[in-house]
Rosetta silent file (secondary structure, phi, psi, omega in degrees, C-alpha in Angstrom):
SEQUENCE: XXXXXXXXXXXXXXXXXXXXXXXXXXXXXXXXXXXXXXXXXXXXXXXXXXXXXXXXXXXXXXXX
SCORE:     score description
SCORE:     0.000 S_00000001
   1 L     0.000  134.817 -168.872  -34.096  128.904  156.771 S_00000001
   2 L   -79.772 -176.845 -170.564  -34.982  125.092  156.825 S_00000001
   3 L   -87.540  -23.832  170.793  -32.290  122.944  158.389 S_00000001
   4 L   -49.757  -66.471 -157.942  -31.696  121.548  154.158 S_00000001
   5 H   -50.170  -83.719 -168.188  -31.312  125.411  153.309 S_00000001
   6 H   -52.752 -120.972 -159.091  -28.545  126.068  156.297 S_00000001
   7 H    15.968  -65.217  176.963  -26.574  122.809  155.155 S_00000001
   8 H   -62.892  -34.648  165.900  -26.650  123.585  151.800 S_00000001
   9 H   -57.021  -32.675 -158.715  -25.151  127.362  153.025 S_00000001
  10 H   -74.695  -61.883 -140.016  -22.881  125.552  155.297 S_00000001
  11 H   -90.012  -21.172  177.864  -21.097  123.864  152.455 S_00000001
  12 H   -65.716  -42.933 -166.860  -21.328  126.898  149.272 S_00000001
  13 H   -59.729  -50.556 -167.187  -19.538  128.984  152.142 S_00000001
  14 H   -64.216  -77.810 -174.651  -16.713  126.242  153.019 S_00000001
  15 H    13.347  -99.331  169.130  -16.324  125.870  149.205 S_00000001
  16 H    -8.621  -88.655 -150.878  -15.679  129.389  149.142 S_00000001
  17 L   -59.252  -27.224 -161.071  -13.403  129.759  152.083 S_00000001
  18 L  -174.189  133.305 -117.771  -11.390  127.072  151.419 S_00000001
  19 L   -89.259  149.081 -169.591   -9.592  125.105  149.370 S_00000001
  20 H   -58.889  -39.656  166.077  -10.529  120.854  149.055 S_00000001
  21 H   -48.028  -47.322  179.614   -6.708  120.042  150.715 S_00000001
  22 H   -64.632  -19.231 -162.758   -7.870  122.962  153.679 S_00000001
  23 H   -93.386  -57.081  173.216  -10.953  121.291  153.865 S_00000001
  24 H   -60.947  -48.041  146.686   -9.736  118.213  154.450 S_00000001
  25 H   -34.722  -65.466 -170.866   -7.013  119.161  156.985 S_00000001
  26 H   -42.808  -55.367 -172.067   -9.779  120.767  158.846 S_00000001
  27 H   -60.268  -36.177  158.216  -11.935  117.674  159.281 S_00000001
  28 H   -45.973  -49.497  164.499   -9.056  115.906  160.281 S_00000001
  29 H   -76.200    7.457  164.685   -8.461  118.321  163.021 S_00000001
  30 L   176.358  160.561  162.269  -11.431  118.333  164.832 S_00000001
  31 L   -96.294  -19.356  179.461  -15.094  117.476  164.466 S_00000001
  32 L   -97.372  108.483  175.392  -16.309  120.605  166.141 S_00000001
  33 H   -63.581  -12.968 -153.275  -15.983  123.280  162.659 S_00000001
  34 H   -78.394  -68.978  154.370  -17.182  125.916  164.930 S_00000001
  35 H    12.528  -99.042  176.839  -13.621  125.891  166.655 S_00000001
  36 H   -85.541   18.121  167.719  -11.439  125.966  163.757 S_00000001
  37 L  -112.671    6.380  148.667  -13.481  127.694  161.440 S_00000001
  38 L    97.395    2.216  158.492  -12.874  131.134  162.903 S_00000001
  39 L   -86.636  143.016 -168.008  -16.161  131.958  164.670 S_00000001
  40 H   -67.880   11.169  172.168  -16.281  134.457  167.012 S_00000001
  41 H   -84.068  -42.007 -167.828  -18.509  133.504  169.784 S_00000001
  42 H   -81.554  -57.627 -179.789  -15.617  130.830  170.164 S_00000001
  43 H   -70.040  -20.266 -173.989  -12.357  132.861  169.367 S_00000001
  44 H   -70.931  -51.442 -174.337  -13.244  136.671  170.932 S_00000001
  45 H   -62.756  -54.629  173.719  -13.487  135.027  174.275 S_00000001
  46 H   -35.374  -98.643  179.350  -10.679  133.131  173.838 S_00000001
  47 H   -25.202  -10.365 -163.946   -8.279  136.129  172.689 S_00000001
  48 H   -92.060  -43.408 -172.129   -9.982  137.921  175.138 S_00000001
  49 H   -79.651  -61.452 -179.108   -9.055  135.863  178.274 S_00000001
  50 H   -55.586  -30.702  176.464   -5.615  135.417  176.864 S_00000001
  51 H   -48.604  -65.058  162.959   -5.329  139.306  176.238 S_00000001
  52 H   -33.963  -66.430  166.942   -6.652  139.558  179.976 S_00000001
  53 H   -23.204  -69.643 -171.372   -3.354  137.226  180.916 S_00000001
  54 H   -79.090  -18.074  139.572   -0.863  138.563  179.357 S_00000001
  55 H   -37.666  -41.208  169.023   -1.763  141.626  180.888 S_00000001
  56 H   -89.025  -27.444  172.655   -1.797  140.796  184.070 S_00000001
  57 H   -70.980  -72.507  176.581    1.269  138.829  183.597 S_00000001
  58 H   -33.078  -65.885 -179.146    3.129  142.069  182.220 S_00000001
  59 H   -55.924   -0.904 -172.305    1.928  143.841  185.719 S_00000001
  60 H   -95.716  -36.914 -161.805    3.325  141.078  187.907 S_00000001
  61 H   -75.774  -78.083 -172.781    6.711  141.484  185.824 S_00000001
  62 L   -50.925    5.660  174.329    6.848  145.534  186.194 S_00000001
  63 L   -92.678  -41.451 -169.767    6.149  144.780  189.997 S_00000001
  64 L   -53.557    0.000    0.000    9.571  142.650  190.528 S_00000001
């Protein structure tokens, strides 16, 4: 896929996904889409490490 090709992919998909107001919000909120566009190389570790936390957090509580 040429770098035109992904672009042009980039943007039928946000279309799709999301609405021109949603769109617009978005851009406002950040410049990196990867972030706030729900991919998972960004969010599993995140949720992962918080998951990890709160876990550990629960055992410190059932220790008192």
């Amino acid at each position: 896929m040429t770098g035109e090709e992904l672009q042009a992919f980039k943007v039928k998909v946000t279309a799709e996904d999301f609405t021109p107001e949603e769109w617009k919000r978005l851009q406002a909120a950040s410049n990196g889409g990867y972030h706030y566009l729900g991919a998972a190389k960004i969010l599993a570790p995140i949720g992962k490490a918080f998951a990890e936390a709160m876990a550990e957090l629960k055992q410190l509580k059932q220790a008192e």
